[in-house]
TORKOL-4160 file (C-alpha; in steps of 0.2 Angstrom, whole numbers, padded with zeros to 4 digits, m for minus):
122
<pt num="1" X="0002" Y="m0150" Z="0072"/>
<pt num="2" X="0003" Y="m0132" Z="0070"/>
<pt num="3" X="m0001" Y="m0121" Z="0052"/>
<pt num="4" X="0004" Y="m0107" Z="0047"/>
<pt num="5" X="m0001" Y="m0095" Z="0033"/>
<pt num="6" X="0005" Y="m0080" Z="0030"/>
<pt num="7" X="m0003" Y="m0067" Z="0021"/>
<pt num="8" X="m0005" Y="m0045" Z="0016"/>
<pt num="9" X="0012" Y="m0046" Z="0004"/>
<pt num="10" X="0010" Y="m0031" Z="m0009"/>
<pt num="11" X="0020" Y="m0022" Z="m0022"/>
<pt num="12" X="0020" Y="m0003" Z="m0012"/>
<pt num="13" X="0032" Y="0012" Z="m0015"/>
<pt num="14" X="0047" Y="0014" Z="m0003"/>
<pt num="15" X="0041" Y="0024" Z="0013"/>
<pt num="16" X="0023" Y="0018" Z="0013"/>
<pt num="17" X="0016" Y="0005" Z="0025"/>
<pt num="18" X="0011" Y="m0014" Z="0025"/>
<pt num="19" X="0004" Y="m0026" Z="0037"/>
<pt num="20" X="0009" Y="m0044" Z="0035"/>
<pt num="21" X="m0003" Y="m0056" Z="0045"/>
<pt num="22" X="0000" Y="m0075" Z="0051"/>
<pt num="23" X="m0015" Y="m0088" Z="0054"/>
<pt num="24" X="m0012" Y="m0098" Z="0067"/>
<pt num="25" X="m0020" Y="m0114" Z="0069"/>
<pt num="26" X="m0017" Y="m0131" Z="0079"/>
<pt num="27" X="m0011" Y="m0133" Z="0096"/>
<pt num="28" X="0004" Y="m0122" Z="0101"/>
<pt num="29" X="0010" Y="m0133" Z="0116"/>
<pt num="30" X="0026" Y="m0128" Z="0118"/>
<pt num="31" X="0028" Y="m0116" Z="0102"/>
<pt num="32" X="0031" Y="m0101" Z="0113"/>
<pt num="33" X="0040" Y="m0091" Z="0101"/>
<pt num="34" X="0035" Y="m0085" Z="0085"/>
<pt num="35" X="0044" Y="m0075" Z="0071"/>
<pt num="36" X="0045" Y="m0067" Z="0054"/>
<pt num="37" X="0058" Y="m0070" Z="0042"/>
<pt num="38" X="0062" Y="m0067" Z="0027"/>
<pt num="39" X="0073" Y="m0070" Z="0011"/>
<pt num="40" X="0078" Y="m0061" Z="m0005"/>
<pt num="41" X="0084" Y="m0073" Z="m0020"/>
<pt num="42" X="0103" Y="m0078" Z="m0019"/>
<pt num="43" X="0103" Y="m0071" Z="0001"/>
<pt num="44" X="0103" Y="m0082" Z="0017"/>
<pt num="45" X="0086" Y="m0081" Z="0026"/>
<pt num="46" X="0087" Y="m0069" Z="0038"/>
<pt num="47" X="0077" Y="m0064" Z="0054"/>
<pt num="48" X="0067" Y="m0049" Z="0057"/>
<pt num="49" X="0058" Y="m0051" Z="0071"/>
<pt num="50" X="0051" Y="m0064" Z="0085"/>
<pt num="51" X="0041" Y="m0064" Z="0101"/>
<pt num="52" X="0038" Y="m0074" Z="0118"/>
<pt num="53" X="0020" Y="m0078" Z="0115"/>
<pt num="54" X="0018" Y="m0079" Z="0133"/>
<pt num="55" X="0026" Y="m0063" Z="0139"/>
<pt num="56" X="0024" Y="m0052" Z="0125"/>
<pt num="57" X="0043" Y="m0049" Z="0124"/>
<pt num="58" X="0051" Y="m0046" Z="0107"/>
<pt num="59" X="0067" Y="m0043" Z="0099"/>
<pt num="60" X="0068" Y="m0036" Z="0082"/>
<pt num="61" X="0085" Y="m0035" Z="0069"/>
<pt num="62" X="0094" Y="m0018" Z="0068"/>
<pt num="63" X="0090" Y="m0018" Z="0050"/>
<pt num="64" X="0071" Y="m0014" Z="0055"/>
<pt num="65" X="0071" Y="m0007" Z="0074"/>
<pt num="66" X="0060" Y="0008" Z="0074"/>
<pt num="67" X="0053" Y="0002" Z="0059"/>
<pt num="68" X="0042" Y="m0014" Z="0059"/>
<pt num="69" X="0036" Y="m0022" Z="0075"/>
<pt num="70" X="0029" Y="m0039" Z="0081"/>
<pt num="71" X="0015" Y="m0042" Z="0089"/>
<pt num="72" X="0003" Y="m0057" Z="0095"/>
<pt num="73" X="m0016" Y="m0054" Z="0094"/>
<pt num="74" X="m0020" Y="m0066" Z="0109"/>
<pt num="75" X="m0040" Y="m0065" Z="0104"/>
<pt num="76" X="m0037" Y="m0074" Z="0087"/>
<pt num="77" X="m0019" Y="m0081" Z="0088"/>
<pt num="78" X="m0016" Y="m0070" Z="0074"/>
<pt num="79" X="0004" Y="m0064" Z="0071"/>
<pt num="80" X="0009" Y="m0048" Z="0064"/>
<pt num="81" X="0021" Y="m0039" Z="0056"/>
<pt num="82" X="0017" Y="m0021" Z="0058"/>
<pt num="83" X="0029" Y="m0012" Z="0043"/>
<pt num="84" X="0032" Y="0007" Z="0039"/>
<pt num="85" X="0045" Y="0019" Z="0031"/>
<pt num="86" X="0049" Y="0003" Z="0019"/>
<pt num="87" X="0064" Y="0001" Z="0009"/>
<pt num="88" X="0068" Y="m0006" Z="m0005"/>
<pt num="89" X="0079" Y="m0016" Z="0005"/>
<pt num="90" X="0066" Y="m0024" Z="0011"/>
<pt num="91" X="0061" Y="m0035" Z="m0003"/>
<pt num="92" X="0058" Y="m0052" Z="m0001"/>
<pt num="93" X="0049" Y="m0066" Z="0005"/>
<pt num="94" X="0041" Y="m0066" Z="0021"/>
<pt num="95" X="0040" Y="m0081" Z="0032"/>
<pt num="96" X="0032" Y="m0084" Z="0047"/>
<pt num="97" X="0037" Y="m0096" Z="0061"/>
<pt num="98" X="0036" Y="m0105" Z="0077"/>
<pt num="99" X="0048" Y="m0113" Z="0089"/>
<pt num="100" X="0052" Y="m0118" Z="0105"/>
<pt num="101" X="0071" Y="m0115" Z="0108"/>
<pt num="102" X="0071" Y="m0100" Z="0114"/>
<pt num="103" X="0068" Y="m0081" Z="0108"/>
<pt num="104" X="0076" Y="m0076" Z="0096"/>
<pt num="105" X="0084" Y="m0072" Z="0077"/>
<pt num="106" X="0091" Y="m0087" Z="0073"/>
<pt num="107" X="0079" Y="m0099" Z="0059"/>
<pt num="108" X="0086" Y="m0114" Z="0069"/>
<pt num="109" X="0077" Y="m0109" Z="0084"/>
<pt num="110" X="0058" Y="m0110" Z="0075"/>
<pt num="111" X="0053" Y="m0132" Z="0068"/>
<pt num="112" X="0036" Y="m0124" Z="0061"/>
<pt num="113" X="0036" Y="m0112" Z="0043"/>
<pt num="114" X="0019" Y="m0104" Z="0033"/>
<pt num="115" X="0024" Y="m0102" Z="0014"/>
<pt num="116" X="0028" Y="m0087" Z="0013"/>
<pt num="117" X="0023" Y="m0071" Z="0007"/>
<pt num="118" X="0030" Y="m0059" Z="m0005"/>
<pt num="119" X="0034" Y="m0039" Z="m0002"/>
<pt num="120" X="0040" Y="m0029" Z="m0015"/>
<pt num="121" X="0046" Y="m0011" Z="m0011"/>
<pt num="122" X="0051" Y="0002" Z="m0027"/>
């Protein structure tokens, strides 16, 4: 079974730079793609970001393309969330997440969720 804990939400001031991390632990199998999400009270869950495990290929929302990037630390299984020149718009929780459909945006596409962390931009 496959766990995932998110963590490195803040409170940071719009412009400034976060990192949000993703323990990963259990056995992948066929998990090949992983993703963050996120959600903002009274919105749909909306996806930000995923990537092919195997390959390294990504795809990223418009709403944060030149902004935050994926990645996959292959030493530790670690995920990342690499975020700068944040808006206030990007407030809300986090969420991690593993799949095996296929890469891409869609929450469907991921079976395995962490808890979530929070980032609030002011």
């Amino acid at each position: 079974h496959v766990q995932l804990v998110e963590s490195g939400g803040a409170s940071v001031q719009a412009g400034g730079s976060l990192r949000l991390s993703c323990a990963v632990s259990g056995y992948i199998y066929s998990n090949y793609y992983m993703g963050w999400f996120r959600q903002a009270p009274g919105k749909e869950r909306e996806g930000v970001a995923a990537i092919d495990v195997r390959f390294g290929s990504t795809t990223h929302a418009d709403s944060v393309k030149g902004r935050f990037t994926i990645s996959k630390d292959n030493t530790n299984n670690a995920l990342y969330l690499q975020m700068s020149s944040l808006k206030p718009e990007d407030t809300a929780m986090y969420y991690c997440a593993a799949g095996n459909i296929g890469l891409g945006l869609d929450p469907a596409y991921f079976g395995y969720w962490g808890q979530g962390t929070q980032v609030t931009v002011s």
